[in-house]
PyMOL Python script that loads the backbone (N, CA, C, O; Angstrom):
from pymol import cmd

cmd.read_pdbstr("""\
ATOM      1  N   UNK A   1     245.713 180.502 206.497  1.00  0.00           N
ATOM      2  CA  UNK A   1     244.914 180.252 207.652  1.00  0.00           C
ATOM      3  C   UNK A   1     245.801 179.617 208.715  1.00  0.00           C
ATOM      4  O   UNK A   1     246.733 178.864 208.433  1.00  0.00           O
ATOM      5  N   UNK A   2     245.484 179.936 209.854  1.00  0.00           N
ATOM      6  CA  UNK A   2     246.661 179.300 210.993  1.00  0.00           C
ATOM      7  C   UNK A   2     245.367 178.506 212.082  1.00  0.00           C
ATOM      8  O   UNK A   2     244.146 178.666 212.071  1.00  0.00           O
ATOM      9  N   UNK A   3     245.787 178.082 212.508  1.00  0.00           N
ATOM     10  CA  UNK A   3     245.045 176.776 213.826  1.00  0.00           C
ATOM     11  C   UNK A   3     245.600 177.625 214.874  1.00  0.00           C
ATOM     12  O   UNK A   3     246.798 177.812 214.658  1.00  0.00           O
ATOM     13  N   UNK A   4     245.199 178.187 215.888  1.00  0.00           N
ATOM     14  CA  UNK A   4     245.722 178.881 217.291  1.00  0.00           C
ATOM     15  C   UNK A   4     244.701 178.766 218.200  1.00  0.00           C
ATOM     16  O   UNK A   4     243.487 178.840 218.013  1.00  0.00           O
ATOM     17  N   UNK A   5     245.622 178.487 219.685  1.00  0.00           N
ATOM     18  CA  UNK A   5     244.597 178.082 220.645  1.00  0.00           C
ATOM     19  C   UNK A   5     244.869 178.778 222.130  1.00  0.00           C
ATOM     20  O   UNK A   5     245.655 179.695 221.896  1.00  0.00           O
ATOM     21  N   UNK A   6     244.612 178.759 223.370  1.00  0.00           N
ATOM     22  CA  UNK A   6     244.927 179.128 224.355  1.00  0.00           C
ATOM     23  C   UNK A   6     245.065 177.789 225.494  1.00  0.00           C
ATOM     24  O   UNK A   6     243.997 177.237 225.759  1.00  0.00           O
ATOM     25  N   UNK A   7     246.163 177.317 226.086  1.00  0.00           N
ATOM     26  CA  UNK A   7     246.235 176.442 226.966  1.00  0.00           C
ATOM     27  C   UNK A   7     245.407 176.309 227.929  1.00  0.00           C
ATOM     28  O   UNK A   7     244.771 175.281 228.159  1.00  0.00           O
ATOM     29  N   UNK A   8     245.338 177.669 228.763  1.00  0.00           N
ATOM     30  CA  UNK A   8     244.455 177.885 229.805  1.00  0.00           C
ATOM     31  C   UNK A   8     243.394 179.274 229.172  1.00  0.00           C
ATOM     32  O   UNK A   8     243.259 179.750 228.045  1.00  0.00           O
ATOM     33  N   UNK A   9     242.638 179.667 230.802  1.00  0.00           N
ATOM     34  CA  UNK A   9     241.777 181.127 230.067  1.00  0.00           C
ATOM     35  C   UNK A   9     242.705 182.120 230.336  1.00  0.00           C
ATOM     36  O   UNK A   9     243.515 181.923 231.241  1.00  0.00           O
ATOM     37  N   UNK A  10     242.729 183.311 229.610  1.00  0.00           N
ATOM     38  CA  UNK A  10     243.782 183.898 230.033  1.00  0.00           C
ATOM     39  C   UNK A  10     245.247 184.455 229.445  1.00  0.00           C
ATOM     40  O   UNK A  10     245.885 185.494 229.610  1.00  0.00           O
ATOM     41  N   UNK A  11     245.491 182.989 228.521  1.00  0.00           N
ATOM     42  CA  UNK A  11     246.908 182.592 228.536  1.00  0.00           C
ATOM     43  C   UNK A  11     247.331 183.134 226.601  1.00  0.00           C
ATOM     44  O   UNK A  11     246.865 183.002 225.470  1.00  0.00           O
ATOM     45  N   UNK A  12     247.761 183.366 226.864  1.00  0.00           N
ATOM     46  CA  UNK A  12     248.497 183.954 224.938  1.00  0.00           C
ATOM     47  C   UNK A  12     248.477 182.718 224.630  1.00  0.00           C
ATOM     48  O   UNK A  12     248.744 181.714 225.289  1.00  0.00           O
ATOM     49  N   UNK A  13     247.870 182.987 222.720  1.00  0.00           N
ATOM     50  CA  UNK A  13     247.147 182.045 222.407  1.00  0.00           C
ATOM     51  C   UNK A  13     248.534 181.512 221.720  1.00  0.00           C
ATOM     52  O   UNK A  13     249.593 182.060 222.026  1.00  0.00           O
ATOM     53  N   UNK A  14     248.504 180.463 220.814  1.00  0.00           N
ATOM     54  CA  UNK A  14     249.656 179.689 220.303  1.00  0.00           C
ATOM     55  C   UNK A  14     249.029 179.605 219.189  1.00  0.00           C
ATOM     56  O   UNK A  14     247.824 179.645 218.939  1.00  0.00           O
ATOM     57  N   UNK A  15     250.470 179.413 218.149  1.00  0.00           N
ATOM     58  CA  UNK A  15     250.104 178.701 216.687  1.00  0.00           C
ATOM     59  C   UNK A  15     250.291 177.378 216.459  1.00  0.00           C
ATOM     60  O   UNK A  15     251.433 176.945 216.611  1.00  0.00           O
ATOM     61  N   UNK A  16     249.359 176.583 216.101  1.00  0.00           N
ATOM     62  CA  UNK A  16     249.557 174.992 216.062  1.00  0.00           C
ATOM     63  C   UNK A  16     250.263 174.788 214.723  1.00  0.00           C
ATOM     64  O   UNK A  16     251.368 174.277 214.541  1.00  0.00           O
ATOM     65  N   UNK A  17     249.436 175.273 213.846  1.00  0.00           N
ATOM     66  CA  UNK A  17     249.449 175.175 212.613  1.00  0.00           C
ATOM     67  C   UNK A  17     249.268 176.323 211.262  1.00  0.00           C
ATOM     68  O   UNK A  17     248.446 177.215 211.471  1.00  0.00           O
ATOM     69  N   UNK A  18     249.889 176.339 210.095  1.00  0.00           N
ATOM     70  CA  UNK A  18     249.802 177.405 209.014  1.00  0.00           C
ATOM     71  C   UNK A  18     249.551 176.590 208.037  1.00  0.00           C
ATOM     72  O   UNK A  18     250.311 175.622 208.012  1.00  0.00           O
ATOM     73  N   UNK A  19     248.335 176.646 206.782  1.00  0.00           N
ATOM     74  CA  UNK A  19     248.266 176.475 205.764  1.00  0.00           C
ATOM     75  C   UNK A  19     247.734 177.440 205.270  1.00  0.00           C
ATOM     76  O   UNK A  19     247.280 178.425 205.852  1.00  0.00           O
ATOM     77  N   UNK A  20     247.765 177.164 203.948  1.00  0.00           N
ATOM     78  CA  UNK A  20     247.473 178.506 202.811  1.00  0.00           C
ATOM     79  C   UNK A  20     246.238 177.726 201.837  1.00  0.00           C
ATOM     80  O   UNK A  20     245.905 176.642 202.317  1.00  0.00           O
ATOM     81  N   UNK A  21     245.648 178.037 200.791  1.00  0.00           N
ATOM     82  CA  UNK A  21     244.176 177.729 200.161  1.00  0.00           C
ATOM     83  C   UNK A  21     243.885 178.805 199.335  1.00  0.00           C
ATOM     84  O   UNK A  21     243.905 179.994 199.651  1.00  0.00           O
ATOM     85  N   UNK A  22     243.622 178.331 198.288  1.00  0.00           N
ATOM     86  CA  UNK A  22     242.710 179.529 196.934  1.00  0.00           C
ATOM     87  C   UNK A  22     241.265 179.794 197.855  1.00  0.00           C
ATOM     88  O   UNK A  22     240.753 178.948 198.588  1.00  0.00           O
ATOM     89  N   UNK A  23     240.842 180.938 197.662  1.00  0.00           N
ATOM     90  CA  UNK A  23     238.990 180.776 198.364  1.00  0.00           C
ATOM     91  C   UNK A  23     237.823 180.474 197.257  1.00  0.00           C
ATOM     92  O   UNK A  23     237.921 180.245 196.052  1.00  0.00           O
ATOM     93  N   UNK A  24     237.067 180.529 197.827  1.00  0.00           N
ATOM     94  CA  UNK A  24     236.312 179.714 198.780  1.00  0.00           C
ATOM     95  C   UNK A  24     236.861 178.654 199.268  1.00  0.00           C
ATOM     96  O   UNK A  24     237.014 177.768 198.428  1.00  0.00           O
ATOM     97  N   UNK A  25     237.311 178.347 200.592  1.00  0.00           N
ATOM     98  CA  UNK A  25     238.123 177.671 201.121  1.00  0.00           C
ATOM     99  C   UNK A  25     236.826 176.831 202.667  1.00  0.00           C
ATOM    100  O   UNK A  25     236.482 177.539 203.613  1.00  0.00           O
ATOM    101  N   UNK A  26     236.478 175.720 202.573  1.00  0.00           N
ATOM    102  CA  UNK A  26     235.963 175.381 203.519  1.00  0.00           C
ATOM    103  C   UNK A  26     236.621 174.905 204.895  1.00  0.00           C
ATOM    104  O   UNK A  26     237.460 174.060 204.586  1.00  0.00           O
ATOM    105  N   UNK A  27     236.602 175.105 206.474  1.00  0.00           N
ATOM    106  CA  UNK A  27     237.162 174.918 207.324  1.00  0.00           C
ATOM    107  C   UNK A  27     235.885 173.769 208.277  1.00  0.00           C
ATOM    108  O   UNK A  27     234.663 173.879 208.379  1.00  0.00           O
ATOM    109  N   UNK A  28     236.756 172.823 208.785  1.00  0.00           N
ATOM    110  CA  UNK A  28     235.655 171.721 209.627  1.00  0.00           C
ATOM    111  C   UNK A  28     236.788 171.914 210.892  1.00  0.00           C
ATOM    112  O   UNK A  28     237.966 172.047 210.562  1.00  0.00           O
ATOM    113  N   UNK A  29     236.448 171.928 212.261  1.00  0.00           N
ATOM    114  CA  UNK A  29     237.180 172.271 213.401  1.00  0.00           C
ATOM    115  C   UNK A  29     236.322 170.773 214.176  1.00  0.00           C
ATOM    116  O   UNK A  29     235.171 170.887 214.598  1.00  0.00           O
ATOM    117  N   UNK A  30     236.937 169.706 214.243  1.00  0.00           N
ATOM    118  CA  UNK A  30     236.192 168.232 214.965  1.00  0.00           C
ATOM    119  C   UNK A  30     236.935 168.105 216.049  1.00  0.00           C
ATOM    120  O   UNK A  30     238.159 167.997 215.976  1.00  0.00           O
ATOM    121  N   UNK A  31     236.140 168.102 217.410  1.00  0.00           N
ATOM    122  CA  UNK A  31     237.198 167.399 218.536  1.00  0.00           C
ATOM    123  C   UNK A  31     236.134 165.987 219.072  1.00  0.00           C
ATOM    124  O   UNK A  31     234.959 165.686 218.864  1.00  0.00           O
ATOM    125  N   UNK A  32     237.537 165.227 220.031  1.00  0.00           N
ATOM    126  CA  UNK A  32     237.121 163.783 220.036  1.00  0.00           C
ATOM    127  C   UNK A  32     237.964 163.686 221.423  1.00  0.00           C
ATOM    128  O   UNK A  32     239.172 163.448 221.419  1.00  0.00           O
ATOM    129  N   UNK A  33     237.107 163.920 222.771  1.00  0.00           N
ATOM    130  CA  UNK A  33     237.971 164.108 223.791  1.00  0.00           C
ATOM    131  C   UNK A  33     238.600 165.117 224.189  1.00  0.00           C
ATOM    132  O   UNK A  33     237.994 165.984 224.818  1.00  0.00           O
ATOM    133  N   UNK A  34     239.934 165.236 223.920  1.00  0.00           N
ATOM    134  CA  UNK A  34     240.487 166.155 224.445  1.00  0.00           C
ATOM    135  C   UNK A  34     241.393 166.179 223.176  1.00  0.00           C
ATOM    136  O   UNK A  34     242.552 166.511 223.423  1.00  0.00           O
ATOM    137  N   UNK A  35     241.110 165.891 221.837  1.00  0.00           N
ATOM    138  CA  UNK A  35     241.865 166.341 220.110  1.00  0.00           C
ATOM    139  C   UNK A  35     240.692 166.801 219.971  1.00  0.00           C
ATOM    140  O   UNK A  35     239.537 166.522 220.293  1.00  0.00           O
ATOM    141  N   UNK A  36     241.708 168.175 218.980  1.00  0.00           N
ATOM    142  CA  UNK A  36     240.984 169.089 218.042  1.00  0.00           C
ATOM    143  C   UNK A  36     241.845 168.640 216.524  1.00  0.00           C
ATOM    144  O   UNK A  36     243.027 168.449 216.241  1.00  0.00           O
ATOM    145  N   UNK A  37     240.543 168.596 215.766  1.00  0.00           N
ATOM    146  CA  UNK A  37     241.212 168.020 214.437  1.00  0.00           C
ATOM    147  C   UNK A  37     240.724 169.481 213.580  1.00  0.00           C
ATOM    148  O   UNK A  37     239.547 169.807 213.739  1.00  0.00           O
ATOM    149  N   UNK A  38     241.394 170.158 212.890  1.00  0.00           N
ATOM    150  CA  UNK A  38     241.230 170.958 211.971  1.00  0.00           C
ATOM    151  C   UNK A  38     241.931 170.131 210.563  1.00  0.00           C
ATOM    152  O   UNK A  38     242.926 169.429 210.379  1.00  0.00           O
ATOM    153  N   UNK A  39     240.289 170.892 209.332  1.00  0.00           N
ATOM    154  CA  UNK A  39     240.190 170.634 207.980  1.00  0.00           C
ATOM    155  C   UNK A  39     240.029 171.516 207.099  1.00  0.00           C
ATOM    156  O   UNK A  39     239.381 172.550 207.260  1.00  0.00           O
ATOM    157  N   UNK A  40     240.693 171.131 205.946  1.00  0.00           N
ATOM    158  CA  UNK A  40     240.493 172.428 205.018  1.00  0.00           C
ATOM    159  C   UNK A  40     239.837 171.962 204.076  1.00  0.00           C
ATOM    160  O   UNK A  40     240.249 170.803 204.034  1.00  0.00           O
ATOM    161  N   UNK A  41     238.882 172.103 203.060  1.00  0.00           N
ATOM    162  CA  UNK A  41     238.221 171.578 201.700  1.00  0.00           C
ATOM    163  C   UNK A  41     238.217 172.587 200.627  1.00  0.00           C
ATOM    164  O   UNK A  41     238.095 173.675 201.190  1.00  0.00           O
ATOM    165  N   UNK A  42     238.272 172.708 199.682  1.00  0.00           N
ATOM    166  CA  UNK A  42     237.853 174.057 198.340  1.00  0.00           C
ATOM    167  C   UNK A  42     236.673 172.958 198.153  1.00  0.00           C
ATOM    168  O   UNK A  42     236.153 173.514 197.186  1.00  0.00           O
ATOM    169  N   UNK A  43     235.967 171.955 198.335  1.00  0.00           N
ATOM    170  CA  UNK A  43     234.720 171.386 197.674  1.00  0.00           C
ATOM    171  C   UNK A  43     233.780 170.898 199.066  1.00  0.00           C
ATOM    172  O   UNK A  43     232.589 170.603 199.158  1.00  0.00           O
ATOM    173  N   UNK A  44     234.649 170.944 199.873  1.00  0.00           N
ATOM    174  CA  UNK A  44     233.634 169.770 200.779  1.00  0.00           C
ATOM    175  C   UNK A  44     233.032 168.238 200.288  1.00  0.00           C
ATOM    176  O   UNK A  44     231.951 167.656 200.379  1.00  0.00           O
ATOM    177  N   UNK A  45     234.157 167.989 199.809  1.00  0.00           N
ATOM    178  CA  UNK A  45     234.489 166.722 199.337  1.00  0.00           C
ATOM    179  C   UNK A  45     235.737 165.585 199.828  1.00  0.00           C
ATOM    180  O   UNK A  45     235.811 164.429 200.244  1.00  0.00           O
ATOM    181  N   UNK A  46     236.618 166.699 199.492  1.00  0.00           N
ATOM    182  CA  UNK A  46     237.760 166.496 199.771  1.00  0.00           C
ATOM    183  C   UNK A  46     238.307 166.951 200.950  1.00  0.00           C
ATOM    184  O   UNK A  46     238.630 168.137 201.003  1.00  0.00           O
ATOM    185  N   UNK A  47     238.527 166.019 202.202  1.00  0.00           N
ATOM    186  CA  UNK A  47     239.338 167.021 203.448  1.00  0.00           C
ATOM    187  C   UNK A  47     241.001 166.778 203.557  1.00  0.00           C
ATOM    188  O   UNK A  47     241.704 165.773 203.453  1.00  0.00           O
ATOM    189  N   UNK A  48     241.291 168.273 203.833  1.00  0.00           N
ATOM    190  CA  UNK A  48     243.068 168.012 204.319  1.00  0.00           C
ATOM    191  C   UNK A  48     243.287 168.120 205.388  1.00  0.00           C
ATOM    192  O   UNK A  48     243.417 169.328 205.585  1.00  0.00           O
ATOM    193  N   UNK A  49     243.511 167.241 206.863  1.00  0.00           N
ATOM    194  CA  UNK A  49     243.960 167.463 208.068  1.00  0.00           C
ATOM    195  C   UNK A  49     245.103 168.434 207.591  1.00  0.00           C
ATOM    196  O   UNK A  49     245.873 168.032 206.719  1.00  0.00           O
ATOM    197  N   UNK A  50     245.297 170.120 208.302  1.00  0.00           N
ATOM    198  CA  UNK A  50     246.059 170.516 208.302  1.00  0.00           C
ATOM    199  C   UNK A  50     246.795 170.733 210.198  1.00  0.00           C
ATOM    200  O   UNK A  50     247.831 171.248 210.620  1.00  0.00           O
ATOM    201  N   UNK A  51     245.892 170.201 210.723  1.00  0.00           N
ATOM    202  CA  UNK A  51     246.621 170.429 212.388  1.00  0.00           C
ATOM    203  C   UNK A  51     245.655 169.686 213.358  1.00  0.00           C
ATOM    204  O   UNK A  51     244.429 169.789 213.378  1.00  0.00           O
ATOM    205  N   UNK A  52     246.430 168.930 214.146  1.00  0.00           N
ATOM    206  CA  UNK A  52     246.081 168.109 215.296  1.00  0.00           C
ATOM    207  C   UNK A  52     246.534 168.677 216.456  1.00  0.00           C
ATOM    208  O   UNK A  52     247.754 168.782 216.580  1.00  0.00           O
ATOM    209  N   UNK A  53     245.733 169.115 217.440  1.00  0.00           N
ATOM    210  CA  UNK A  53     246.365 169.308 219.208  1.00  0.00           C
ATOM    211  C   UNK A  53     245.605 168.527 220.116  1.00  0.00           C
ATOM    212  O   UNK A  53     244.374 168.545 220.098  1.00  0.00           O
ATOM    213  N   UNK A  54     246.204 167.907 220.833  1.00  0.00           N
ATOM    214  CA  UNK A  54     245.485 167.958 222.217  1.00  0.00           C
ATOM    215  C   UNK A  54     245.739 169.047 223.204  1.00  0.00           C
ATOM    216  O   UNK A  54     246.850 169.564 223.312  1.00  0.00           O
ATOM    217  N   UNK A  55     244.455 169.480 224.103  1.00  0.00           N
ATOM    218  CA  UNK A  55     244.344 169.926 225.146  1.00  0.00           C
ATOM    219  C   UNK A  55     243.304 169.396 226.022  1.00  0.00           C
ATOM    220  O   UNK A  55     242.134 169.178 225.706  1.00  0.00           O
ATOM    221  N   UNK A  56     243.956 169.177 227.361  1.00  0.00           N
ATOM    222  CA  UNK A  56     242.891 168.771 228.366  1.00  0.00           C
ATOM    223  C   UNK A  56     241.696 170.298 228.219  1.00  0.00           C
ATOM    224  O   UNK A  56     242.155 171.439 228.272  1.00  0.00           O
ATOM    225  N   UNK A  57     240.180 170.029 228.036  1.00  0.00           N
ATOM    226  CA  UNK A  57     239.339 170.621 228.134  1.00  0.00           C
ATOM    227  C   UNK A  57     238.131 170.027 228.626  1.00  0.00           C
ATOM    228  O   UNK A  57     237.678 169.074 227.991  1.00  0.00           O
ATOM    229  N   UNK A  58     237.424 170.502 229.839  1.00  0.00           N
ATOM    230  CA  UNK A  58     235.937 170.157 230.117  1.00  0.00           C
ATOM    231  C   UNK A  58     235.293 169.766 229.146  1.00  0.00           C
ATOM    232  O   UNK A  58     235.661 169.727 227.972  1.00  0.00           O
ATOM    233  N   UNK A  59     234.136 169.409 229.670  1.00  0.00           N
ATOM    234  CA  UNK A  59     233.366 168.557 228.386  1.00  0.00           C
ATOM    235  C   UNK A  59     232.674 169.813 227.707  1.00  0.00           C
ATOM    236  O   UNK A  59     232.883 170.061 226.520  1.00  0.00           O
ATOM    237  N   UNK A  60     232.169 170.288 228.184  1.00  0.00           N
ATOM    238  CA  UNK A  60     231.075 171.576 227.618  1.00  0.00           C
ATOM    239  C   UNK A  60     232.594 172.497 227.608  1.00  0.00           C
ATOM    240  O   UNK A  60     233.619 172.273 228.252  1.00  0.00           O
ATOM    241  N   UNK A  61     232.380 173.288 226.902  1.00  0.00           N
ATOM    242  CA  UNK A  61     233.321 174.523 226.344  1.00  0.00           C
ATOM    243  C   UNK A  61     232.775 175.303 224.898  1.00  0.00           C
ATOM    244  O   UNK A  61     232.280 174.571 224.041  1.00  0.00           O
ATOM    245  N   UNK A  62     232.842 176.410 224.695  1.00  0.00           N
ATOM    246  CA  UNK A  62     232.652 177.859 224.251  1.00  0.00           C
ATOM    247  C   UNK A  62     233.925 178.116 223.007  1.00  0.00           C
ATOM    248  O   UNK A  62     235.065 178.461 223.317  1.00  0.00           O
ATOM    249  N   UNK A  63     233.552 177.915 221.813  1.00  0.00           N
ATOM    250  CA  UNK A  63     234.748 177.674 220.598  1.00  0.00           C
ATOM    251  C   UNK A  63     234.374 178.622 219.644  1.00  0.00           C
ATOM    252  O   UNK A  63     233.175 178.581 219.365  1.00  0.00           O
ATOM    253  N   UNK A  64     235.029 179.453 219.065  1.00  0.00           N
ATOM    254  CA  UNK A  64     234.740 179.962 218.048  1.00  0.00           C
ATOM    255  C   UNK A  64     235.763 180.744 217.045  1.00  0.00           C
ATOM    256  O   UNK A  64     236.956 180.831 217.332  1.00  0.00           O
ATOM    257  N   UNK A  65     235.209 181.322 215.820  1.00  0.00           N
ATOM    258  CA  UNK A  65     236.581 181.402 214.779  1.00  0.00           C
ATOM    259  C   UNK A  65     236.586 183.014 214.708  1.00  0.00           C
ATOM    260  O   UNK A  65     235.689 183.851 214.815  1.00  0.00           O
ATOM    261  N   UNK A  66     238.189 183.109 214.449  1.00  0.00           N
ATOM    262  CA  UNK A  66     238.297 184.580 214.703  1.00  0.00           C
ATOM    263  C   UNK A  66     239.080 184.934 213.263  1.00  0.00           C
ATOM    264  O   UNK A  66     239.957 184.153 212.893  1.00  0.00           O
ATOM    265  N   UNK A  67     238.793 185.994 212.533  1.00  0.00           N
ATOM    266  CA  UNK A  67     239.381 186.360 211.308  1.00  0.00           C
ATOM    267  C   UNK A  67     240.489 187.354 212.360  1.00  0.00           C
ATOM    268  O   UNK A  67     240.492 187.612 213.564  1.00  0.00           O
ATOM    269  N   UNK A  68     241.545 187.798 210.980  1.00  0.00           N
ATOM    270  CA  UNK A  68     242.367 188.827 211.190  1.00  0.00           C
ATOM    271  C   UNK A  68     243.227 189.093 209.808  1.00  0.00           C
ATOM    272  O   UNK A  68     243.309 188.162 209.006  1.00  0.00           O
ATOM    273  N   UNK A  69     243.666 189.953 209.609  1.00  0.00           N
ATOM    274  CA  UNK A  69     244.611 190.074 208.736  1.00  0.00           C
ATOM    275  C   UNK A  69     246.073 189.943 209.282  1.00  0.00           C
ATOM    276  O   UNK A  69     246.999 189.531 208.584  1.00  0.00           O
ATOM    277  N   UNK A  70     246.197 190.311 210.528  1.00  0.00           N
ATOM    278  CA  UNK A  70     247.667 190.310 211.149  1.00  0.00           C
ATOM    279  C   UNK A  70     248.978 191.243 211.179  1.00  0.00           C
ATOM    280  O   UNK A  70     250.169 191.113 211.463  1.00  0.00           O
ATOM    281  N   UNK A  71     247.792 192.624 210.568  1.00  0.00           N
ATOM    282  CA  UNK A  71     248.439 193.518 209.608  1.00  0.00           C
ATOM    283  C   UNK A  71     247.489 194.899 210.350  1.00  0.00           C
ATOM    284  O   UNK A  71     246.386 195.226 209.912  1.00  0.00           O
ATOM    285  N   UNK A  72     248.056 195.472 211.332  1.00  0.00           N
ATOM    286  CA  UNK A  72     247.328 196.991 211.621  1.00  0.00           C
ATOM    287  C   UNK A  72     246.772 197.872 210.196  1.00  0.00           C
ATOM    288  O   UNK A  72     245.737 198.497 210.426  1.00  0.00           O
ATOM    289  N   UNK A  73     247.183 197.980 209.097  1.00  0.00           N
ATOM    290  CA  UNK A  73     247.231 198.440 208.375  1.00  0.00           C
ATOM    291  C   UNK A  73     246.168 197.923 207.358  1.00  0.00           C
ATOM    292  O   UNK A  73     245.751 198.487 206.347  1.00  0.00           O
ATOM    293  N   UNK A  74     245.789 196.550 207.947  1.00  0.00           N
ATOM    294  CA  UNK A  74     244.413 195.884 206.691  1.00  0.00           C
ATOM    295  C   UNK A  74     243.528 195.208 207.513  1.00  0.00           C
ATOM    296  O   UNK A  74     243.532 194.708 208.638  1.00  0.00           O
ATOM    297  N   UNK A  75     242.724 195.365 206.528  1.00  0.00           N
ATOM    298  CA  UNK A  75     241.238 195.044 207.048  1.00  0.00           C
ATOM    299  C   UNK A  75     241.310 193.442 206.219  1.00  0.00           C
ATOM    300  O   UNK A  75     241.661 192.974 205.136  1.00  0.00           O
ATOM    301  N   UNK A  76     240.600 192.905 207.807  1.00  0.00           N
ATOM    302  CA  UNK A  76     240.484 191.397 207.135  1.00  0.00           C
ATOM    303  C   UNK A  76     238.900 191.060 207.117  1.00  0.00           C
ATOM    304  O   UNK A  76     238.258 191.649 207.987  1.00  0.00           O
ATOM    305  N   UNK A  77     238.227 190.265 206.320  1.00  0.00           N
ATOM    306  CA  UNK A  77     237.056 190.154 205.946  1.00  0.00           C
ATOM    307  C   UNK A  77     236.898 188.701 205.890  1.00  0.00           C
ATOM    308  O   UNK A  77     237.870 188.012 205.579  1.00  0.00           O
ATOM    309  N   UNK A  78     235.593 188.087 206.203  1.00  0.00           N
ATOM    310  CA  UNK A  78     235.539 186.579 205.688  1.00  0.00           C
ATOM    311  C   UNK A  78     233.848 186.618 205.732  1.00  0.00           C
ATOM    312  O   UNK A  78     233.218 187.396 206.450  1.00  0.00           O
ATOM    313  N   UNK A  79     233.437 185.946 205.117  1.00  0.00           N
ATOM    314  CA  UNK A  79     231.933 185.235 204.666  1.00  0.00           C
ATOM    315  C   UNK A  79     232.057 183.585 205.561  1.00  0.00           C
ATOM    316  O   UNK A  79     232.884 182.713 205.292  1.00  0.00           O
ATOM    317  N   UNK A  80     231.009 183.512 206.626  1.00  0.00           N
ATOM    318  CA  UNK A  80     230.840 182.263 206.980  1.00  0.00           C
ATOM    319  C   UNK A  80     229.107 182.059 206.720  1.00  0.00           C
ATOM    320  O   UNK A  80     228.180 182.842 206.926  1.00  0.00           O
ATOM    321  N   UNK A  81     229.126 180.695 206.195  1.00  0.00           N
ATOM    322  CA  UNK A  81     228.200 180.190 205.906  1.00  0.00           C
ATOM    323  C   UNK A  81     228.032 178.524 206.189  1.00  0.00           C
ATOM    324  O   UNK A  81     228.990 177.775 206.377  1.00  0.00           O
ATOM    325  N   UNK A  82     226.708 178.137 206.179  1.00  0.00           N
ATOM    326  CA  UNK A  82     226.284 176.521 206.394  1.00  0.00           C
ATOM    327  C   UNK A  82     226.400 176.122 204.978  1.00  0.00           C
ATOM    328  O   UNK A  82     225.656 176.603 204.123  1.00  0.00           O
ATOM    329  N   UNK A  83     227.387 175.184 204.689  1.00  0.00           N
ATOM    330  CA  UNK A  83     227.963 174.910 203.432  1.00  0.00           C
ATOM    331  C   UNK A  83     226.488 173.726 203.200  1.00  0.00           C
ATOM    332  O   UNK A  83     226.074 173.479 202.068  1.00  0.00           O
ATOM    333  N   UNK A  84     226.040 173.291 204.089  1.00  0.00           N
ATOM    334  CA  UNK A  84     225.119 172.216 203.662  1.00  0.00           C
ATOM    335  C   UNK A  84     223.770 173.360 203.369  1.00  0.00           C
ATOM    336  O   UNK A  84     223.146 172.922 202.403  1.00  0.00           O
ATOM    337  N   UNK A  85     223.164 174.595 203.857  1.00  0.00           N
ATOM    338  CA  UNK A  85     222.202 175.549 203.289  1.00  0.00           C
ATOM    339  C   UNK A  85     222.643 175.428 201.946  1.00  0.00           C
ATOM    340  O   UNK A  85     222.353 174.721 200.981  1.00  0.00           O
ATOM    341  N   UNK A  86     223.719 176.673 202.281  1.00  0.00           N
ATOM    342  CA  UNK A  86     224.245 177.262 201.191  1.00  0.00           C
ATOM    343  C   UNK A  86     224.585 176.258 199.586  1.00  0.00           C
ATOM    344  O   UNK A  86     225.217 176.589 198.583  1.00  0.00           O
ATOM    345  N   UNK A  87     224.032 175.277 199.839  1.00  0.00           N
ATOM    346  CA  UNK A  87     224.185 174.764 198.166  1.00  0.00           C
ATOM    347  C   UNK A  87     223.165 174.425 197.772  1.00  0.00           C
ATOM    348  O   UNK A  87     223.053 174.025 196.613  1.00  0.00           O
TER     349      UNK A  87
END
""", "prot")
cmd.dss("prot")
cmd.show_as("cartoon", "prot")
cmd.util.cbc("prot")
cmd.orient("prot")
């Protein structure tokens, strides 16, 4: 899994961060100002900060997660769910 973001709108996005995870793999994305804290869990118990950025951003803003394989050649797939439903 990688952390990637865009500075401005527009702008080619960047890699903050790369970690790897067995699945079911839980992801928490928390910002506080102008930090974005990304987390990884296999329980939702346990969190691993795997990447910290700041970017200056308005208060209201439009966030969301994008799968890929990174690979023309494969199909990437993911299951998102409300880990607090879903148990």
């Amino acid at each position: 899994m990688r952390m990637q973001y865009r500075a401005s709108t527009g702008d080619s996005s960047f890699m903050a961060a790369q970690a790897g995870g067995a699945v079911p793999l839980f992801l928490r994305l928390s910002r506080r100002g102008n930090t974005f804290t990304a987390e990884r869990s296999p329980d939702l118990t346990e969190w691993q900060v795997f990447s910290i950025i700041t970017i200056p951003m308005p208060a209201d803003l439009l966030a969301g997660i994008a799968v890929t394989s990174h690979d023309t050649s494969t199909v990437a797939a993911a299951r998102f769910v409300d880990p607090i439903v879903s148990r």
